[in-house]
C-alpha positions as CSV (number, residue, x, y, z in Angstrom):
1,X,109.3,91.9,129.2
2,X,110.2,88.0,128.5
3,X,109.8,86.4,125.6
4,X,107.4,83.1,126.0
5,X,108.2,81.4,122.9
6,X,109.0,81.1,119.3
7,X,106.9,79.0,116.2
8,X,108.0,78.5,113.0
9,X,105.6,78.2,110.2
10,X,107.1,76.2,107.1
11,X,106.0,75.3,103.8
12,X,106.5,75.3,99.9
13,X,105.1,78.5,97.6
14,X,103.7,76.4,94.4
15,X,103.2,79.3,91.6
16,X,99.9,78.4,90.0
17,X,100.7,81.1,87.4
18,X,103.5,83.0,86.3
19,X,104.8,84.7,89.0
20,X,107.0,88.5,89.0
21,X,108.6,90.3,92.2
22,X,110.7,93.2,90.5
23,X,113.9,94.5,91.1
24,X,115.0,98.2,90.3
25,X,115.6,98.4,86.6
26,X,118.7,101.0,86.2
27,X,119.5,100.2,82.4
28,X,117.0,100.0,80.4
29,X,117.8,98.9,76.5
30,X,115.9,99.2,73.3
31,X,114.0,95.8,72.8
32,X,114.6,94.5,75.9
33,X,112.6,93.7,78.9
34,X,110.9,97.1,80.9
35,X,110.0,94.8,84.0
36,X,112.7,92.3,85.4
37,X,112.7,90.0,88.3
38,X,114.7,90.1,91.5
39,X,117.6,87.3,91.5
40,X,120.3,86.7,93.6
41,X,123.5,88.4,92.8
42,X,125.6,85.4,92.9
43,X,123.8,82.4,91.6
44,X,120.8,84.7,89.2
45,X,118.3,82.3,90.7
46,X,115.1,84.3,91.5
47,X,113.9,84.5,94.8
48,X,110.6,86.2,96.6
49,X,112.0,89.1,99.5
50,X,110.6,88.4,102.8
51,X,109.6,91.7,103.1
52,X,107.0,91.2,100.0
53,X,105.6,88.1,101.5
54,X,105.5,90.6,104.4
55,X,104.1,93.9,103.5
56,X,101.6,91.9,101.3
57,X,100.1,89.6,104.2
58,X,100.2,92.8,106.3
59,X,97.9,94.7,103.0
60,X,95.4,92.1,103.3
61,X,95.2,92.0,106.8
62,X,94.7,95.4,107.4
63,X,92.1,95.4,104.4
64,X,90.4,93.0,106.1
65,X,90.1,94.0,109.8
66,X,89.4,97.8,108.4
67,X,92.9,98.8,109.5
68,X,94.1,100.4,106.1
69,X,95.1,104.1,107.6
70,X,94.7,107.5,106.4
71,X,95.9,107.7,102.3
72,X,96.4,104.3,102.1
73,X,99.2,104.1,104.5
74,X,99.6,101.0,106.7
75,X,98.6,100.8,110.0
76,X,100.1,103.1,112.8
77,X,97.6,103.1,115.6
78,X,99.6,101.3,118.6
79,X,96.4,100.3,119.9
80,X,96.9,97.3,122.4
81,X,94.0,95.4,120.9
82,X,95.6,95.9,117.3
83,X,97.0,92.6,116.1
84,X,98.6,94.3,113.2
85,X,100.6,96.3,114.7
86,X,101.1,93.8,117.4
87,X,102.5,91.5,114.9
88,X,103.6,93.9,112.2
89,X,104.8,96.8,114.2
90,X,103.0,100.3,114.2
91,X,104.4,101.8,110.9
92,X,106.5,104.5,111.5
93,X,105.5,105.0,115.1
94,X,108.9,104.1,117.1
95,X,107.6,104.9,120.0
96,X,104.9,102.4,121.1
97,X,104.3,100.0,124.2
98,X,103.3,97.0,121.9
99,X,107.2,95.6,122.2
100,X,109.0,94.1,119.3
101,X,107.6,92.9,115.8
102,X,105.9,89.4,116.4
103,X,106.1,88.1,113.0
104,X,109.8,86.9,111.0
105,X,109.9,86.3,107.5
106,X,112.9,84.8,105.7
107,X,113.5,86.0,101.7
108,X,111.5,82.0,100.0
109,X,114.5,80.4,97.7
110,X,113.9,78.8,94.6
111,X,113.8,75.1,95.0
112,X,112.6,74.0,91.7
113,X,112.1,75.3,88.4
114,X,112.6,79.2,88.0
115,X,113.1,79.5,84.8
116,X,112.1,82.9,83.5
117,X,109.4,83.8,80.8
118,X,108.6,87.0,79.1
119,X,105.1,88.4,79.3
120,X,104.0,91.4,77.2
121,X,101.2,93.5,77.9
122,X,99.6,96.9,76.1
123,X,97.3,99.7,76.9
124,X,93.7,100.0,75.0
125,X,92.1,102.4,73.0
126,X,88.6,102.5,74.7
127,X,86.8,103.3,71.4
128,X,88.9,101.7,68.6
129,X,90.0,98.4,71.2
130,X,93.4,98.3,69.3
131,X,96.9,98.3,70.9
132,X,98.0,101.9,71.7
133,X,101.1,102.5,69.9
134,X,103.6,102.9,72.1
135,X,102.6,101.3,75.1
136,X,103.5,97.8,74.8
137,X,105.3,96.6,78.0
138,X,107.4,93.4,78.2
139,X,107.9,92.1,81.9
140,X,110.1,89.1,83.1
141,X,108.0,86.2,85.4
142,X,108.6,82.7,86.8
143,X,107.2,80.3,85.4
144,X,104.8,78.6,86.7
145,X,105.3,75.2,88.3
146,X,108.0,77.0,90.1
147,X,108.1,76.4,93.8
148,X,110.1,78.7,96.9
149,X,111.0,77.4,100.3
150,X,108.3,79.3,102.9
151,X,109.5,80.3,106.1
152,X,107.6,82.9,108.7
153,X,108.4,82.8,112.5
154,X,106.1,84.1,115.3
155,X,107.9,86.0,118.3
156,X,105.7,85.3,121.7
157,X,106.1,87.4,124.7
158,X,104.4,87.8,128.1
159,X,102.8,91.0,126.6
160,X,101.0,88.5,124.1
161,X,99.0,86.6,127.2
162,X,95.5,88.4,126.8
163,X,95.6,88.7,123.1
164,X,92.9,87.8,121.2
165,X,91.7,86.7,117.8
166,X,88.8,84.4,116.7
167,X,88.6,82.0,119.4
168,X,92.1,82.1,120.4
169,X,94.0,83.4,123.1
170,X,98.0,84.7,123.6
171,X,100.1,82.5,121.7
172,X,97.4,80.7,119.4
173,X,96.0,84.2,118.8
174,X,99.0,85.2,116.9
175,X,99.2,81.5,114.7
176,X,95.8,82.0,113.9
177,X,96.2,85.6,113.1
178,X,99.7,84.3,110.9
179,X,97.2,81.5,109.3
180,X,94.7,84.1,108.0
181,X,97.3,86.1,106.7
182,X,98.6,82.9,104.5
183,X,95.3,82.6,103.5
184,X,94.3,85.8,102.4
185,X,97.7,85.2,99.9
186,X,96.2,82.2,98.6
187,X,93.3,83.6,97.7
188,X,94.5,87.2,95.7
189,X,98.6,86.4,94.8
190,X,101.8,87.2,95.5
191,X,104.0,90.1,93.4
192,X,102.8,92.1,90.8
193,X,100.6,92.1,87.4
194,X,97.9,90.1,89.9
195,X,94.6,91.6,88.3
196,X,95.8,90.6,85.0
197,X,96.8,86.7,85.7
198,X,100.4,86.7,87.4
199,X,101.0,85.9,91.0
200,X,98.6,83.1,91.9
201,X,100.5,80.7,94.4
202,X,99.3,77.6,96.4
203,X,100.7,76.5,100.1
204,X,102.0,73.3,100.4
205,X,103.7,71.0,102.5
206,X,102.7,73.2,105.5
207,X,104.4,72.6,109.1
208,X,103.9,74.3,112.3
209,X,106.6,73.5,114.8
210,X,107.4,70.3,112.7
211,X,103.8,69.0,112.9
212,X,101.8,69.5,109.3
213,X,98.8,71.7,109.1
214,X,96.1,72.8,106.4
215,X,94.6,76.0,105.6
């Protein structure tokens, strides 16, 4: 097994909306925030883990290309025609013949704004269409305007020469495949609260190897 080659996707993530990847909430106090986001320990700048960027591109993908396995679980077939465990790895199928995970993603930095904003957000009542007591929710965002550095690599190995996807072969297969993926983000968000306005990005900036690109 040799490995053929290695691309680097680059780019900027412009949130369109207010925008919330959560950390684990330990403490929570009285009148504070239930929902908070992820930030670096050091500098408390938020950033976007490139295992969301990751797990969501793979969702989509696999919603798309009817790959979604049993109970909602992500893909674990190993088949050697099955770009998303080609690219994402089988999930938690160790053994396999498809070689190492194709696709690297780096955590996205905050490069501008990131400032934080508090969102609130209730349940209901179906028949009265007042707030339900108790359920109020407040949840921490990014603002929108904010933008995060964008950084994905693609892994290409002699195993990868009869791949195919759209009208692509080997290498390309997996870009285009990659591409789709950034698309499908574009279109439905990244992070949580998406059906009810958070999350919306934009790609921009976009570089393959150095050379720009468009979706």
């Amino acid at each position: 097994m040799k490995k053929n080659g290695y691309h680097e996707i680059t780019g900027i993530i412009h949130c369109l909306s207010g925008l919330r990847v959560g950390s684990s909430d330990e403490l929570l106090q009285i009148g504070g925030t239930d929902l908070t986001c992820i930030k670096h320990p050091v500098t408390l700048r938020p950033y976007i883990p490139g295992s969301s960027i990751k797990g969501k591109m793979r969702s989509e993908m696999e919603q798309r290309l009817d790959k979604v396995g049993d109970g909602g679980k992500p893909c674990s077939c190993k088949k050697q025609d099955c770009l998303v465990c080609r690219i994402f790895g089988p999930h938690a199928t160790p053994q396999h013949t498809l070689g190492p995970t194709r696709i690297v993603v780096r955590d996205a930095q905050c490069i501008r704004g990131g400032e934080t904003e508090k969102k609130s957000s209730t349940a209901i009542d179906r028949i009265t269409g007042s707030a339900l007591r108790g359920a109020l929710r407040t949840e921490e965002r990014v603002v929108a305007g904010s933008e995060f550095s964008l950084r994905i690599g693609i892994q290409v190995w002699d195993l990868d020469k009869d791949c195919q996807y759209n009208d692509k072969t080997g290498g390309d297969a997996l870009i285009e495949f990659v591409k789709d993926g950034l698309r499908a983000l574009q279109q439905t968000g990244i992070g949580s609260g998406i059906s009810k306005g958070s999350g919306e990005i934009e790609f921009r900036d976009l570089k393959l190897d150095g050379t720009p690109f468009t979706l």
